[in-house]
Every structure is written in C-alpha cells, then in structure tokens.
BATORVO-654944 format. One line per field, with one value per residue (C-alpha): residue number from 1; residue in three letters; x, y, z. Coordinates in steps of 0.1 Angstrom, whole numbers, plus 5000, padded with zeros to 4 digits. Example, Ala and Ser with C-alpha at 12.3 -4.5 7.8 and 13.67 -1.06 7.14 Angstrom:
% residues 2
num: (1,2)
residuo: (ALA,SER)
east: (5123,5137)
north: (4955,4989)
up: (5078,5071)
This chain:
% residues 303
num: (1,2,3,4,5,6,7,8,9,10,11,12,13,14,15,16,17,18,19,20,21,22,23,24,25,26,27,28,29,30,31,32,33,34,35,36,37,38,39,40,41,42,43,44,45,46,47,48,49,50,51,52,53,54,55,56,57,58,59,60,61,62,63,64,65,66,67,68,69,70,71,72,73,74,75,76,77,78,79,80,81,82,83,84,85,86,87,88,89,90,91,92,93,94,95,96,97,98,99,100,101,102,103,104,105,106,107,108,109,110,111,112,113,114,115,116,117,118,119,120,121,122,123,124,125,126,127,128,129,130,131,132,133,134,135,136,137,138,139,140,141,142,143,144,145,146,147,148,149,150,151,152,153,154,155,156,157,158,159,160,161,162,163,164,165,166,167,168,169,170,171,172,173,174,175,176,177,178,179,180,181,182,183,184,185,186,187,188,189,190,191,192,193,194,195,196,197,198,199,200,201,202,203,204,205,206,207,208,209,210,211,212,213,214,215,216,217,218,219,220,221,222,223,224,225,226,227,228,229,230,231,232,233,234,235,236,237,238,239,240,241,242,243,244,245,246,247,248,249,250,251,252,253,254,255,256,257,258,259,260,261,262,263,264,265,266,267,268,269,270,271,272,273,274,275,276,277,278,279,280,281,282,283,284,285,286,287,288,289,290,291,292,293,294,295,296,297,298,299,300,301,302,303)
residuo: (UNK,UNK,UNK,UNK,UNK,UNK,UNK,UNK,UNK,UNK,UNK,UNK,UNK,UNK,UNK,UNK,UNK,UNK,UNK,UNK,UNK,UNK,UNK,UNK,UNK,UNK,UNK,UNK,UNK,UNK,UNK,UNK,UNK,UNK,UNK,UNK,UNK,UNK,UNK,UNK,UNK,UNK,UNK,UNK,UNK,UNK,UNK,UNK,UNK,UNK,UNK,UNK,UNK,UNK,UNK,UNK,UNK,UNK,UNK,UNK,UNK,UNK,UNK,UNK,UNK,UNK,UNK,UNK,UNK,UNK,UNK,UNK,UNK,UNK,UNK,UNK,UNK,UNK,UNK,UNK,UNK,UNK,UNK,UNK,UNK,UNK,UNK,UNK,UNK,UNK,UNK,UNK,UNK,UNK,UNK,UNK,UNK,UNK,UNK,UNK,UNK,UNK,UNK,UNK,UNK,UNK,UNK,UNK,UNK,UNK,UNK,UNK,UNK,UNK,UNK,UNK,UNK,UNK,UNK,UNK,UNK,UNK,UNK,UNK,UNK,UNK,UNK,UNK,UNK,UNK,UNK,UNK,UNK,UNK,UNK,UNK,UNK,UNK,UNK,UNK,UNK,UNK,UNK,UNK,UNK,UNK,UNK,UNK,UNK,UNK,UNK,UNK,UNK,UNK,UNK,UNK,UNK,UNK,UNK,UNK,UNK,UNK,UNK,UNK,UNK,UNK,UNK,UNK,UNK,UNK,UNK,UNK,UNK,UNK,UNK,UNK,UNK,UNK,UNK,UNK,UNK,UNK,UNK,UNK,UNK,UNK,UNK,UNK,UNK,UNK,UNK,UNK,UNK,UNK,UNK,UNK,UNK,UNK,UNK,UNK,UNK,UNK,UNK,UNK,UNK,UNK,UNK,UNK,UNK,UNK,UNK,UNK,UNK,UNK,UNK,UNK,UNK,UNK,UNK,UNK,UNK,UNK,UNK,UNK,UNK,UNK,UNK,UNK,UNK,UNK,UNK,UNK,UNK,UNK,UNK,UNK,UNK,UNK,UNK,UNK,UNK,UNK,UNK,UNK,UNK,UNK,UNK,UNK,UNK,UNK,UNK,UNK,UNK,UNK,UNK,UNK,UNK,UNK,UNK,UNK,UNK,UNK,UNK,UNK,UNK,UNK,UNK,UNK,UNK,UNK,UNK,UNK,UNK,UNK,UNK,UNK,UNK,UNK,UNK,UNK,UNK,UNK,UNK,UNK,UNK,UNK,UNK,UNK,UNK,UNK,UNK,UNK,UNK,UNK,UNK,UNK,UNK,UNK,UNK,UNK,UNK,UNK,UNK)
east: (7588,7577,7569,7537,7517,7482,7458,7439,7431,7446,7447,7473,7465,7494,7511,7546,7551,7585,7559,7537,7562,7580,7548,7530,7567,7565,7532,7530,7558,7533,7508,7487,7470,7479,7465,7483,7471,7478,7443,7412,7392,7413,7410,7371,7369,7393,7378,7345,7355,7360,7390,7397,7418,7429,7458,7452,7478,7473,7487,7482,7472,7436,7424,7435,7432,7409,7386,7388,7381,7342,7334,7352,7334,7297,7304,7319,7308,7326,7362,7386,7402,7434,7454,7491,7512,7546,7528,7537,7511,7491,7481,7472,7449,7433,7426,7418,7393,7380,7374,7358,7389,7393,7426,7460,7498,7531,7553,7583,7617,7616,7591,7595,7568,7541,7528,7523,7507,7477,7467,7448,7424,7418,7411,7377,7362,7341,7305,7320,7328,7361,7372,7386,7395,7430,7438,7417,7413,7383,7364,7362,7331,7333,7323,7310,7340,7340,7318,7329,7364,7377,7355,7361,7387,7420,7432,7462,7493,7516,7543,7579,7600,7634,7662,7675,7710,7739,7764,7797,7815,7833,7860,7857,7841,7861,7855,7844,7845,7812,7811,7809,7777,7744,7727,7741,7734,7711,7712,7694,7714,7701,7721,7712,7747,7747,7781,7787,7756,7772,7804,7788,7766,7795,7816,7786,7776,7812,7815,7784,7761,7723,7715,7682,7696,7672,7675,7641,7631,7596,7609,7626,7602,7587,7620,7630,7594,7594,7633,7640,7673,7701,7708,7703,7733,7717,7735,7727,7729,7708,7681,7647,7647,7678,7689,7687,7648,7645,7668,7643,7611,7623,7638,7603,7591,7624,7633,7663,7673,7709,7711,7744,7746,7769,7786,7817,7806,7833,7833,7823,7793,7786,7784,7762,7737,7734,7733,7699,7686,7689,7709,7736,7766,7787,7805,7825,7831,7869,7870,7863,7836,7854,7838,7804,7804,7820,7791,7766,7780,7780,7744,7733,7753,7736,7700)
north: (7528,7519,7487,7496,7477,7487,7488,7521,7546,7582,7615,7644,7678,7703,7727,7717,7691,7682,7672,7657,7638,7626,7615,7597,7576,7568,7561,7539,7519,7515,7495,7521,7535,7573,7600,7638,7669,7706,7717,7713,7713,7681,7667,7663,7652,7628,7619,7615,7582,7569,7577,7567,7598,7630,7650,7686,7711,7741,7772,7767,7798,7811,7783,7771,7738,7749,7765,7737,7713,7723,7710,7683,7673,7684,7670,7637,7629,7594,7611,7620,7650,7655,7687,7680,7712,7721,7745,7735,7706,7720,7750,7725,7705,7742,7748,7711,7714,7747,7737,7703,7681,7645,7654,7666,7658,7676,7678,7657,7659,7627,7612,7575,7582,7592,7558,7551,7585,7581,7546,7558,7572,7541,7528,7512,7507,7476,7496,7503,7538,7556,7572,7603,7597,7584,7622,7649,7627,7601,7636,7642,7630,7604,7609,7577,7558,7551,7518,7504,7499,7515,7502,7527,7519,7536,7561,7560,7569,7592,7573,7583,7602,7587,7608,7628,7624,7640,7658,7650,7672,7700,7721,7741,7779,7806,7832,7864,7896,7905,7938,7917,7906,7922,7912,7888,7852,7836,7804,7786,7765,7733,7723,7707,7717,7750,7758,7749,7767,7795,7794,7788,7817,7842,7829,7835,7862,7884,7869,7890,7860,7861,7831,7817,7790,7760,7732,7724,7701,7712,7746,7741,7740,7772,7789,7774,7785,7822,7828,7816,7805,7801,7768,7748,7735,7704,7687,7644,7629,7649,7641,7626,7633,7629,7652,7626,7625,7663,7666,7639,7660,7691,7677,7669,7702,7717,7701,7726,7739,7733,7711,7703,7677,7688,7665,7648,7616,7602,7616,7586,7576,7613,7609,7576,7594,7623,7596,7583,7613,7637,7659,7682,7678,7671,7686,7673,7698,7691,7712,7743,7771,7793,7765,7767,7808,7797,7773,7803,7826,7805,7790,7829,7833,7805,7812)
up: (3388,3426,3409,3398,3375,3362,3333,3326,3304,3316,3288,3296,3294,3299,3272,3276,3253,3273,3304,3286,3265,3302,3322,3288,3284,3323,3326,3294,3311,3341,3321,3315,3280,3275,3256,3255,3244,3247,3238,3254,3226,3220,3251,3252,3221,3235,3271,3255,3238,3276,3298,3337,3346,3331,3345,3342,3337,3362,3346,3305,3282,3275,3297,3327,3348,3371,3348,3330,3356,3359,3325,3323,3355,3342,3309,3319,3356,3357,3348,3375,3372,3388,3385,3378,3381,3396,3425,3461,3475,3497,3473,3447,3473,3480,3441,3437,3463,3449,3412,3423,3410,3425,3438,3429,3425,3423,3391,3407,3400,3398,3375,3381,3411,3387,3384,3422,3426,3400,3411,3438,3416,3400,3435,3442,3474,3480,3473,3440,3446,3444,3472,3475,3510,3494,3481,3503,3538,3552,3554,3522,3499,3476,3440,3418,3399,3361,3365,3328,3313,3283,3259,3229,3204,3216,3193,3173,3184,3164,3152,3165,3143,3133,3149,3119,3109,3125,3101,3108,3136,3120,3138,3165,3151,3161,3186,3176,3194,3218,3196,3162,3145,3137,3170,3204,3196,3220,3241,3265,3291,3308,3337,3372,3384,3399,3399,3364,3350,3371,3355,3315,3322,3329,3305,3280,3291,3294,3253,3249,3244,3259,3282,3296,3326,3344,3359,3357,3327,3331,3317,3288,3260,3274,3275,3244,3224,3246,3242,3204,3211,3184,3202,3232,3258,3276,3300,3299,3334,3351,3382,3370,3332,3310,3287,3258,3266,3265,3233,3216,3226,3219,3181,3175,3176,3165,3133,3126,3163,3168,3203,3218,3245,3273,3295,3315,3301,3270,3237,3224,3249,3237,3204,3208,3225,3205,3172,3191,3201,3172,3187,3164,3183,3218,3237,3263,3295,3293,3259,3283,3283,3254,3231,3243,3232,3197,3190,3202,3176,3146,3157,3151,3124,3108,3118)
C-alpha cells in the first residue's frame, strides 16, 4: 500500500457497496478509522460525531456529490471533502473546484494507492492550516484543517458475516435448447480478459442466454442490483480487486444469488477460495464455455 502509515478518521460516501466495501478494507489496512455509508442522511449524522475526511461519491441517486458537497462544507467547516468517482482527473478537479470540495481523486484500478492519495489531506502546514496547494496548486486558497482529533467514540462496526456454506458440487446441468424455458436466463459476466469475456459472451449468447459483461469492479453491484441476474461468472485473479473480494461483498447483499468463481487457477485452490468467500461453486476454464450456459439455465430454472 505505497507503505503508508497513518492515523485518521475518514467516512465513505458512495452507493456501490462493492467500492465502498474495497477502499474501507484498504484504507483500514492503512491505519486509518473508516466509516461507509450509501445515504447522506447517514453520513451527517455520521461526520457530525467528528471525522478528518469524507470521500464523496460523484454520480449517486437523488443526490449527488457535488450537491452534496455544499452542506457538508456549511455544516461541518473543519471536514474535507474530497470527491471520489471514476470520472477522468481533470474533470473531477473542474467539479471539485466548482462545488467548493478540498480536492479530488480517481477511482483507480488499482486500489492499493488509495492510501497515499488521501494523506495529503491530512497534511498540515506549519501555521496549522491545511493546504490545498497539495491537490489544486500553490494558487489555490487554503481552508482551516480539523484543529482536534477524533475525539468522539468511534462507532461500531458491523460485524462480518460468516461465509455461508457451500453445498456440495453436483453434476454438471444439462443443456437445454435456446427455445426452451419460460423466459432466457440471465447472467452477468466479470472478466478483465477481453478475449475470453469475448468468447463467454458469444457462447452465452448464441445458447440464448442474456449477458451484462465488465471488467470494471466498480460496476458490478450496479449491474448486478439493475440487471437481476440468475447468476454471476466472476473471474479471481484479476487487476486491483480480486474476485474473492467482490464475491464476499456482493454475498453480503445477496444471501441466495448463485456466484460461480471462474478461473485457470486448480480446482482445488478453486474450491478453497470459494469455501472462504461464500461463493456457490467453481468452475475451472478448462471445463469449456458449454458449462458456463448449463449453470445459466438451471440458475433461472431455480430462481
């Protein structure tokens, strides 16, 4: 994590619980004390117990980052506000710079960078001031820093729920025709490999199976809570966030959604990870793309 090592107070605002989930794992790592939250509402009854930073989701329903910004900045004037969003840079530092934030940072595919890119805003200069010259430039104006620590009692966490069980893997389902069923099972696909998301999609797709495709782990929950999938197909070893760490988050909020991790990894490293992760099953990318339509078909069947 850039070897970064810090003590703060920091409360996540964003509406996918897969980004929230991500940064408030990464940042806790980093030393730091971390609150999330997909409401607002939430959030200042949160920051008004005492919190160094919030990072601000952009683009969230009914209301938005910047619009947000403004009252979290009247109401608490010691609180930085940083917009966190997935936009290019430079448009964040214009909408930063418009709604009065203290700065801005870019959803990375890599989130191990998160903790070296909000410890400037704990920064203090000698005068006791924080300076916003670290985000915006030396002509930007500095705005006063949070002059006591976190003095309120942190709230409680939520305590991790166990990984339910995994039933025992049954045999493969067999194919049906695309023309069979009441309705085309649907699946979304999570896969940083183009080629092979390529491939799965086609072969889903000519078996007369719906498919919602990413690579970005910032989109899943969104697809997953807009598309209603019968099942997911997540791939593990994947750039900046694992599949395992998705499979957890989403199995929080999807007690009975059948996930199956996809990979070239072992069957048995497979089934390990799955065991601690909740997910339903594996499958391995050597058993072929005829398998992944199979498991769509019975997921809908089953739903």
């Amino acid at each position: 994590m850039d070897g970064v090592k810090a003590a703060g107070s920091i409360l996540i605002v964003d509406d996918s619980p897969i980004a929230l989930g991500v940064a408030a794992e990464v940042l806790r790592g980093a030393g730091y004390t971390v609150f999330t939250t997909e409401s607002w509402f939430e959030a200042s009854t949160i920051a008004s117990r005492g919190v160094d930073v919030m990072l601000l989701d952009v683009e969230m329903p009914n209301l938005p980052g910047p619009r947000i910004c403004p009252f979290a900045k009247r109401l608490f004037p010691e609180l930085k506000v940083v917009l966190y969003s997935g936009r290019p840079q430079a448009e964040l530092d214009q909408i930063a710079a418009g709604c009065g934030a203290d700065g801005a940072i870019q959803k990375s595919n890599d989130p191990a960078r998160l903790p070296s890119l909000v410890s400037p805003f704990f920064a203090m200069s000698a005068s006791g001031r924080f300076s916003r010259a670290t985000v915006f430039g030396p002509s930007a104006v500095e705005r006063p820093s949070r002059a006591e620590a976190f003095a309120a009692a942190p709230l409680a966490a939520p305590p991790a729920a166990a990984a339910p069980a995994r039933p025992a893997r049954a045999a493969a389902p067999q194919a049906r025709a695309p023309g069979d069923g009441a309705r085309k099972p649907r699946v979304v696909l999570v896969d940083d490999s183009d080629a092979y998301r390529g491939e799965a999609c086609a072969s889903l797709r000519a078996a007369g199976v719906e498919v919602e495709e990413t690579s970005d782990w910032a989109r899943v929950s969104g697809l997953v809570d807009s598309f209603q999938p019968d099942c997911v197909f997540l791939d593990v070893v994947m750039p900046g966030v694992r599949g395992d760490v998705i499979c957890r988050t989403l199995r929080a909020r999807h007690a009975t959604l059948p996930i199956y991790l996809v990979s070239s990894l072992s069957s048995s490293e497979l089934d390990e990870i799955a065991r601690r992760c909740g997910a339903s099953d594996t499958v391995t990318k050597a058993e072929g793309l005829s398998y992944l339509s199979a498991l769509a078909r019975e997921a809908a069947r089953l739903a």
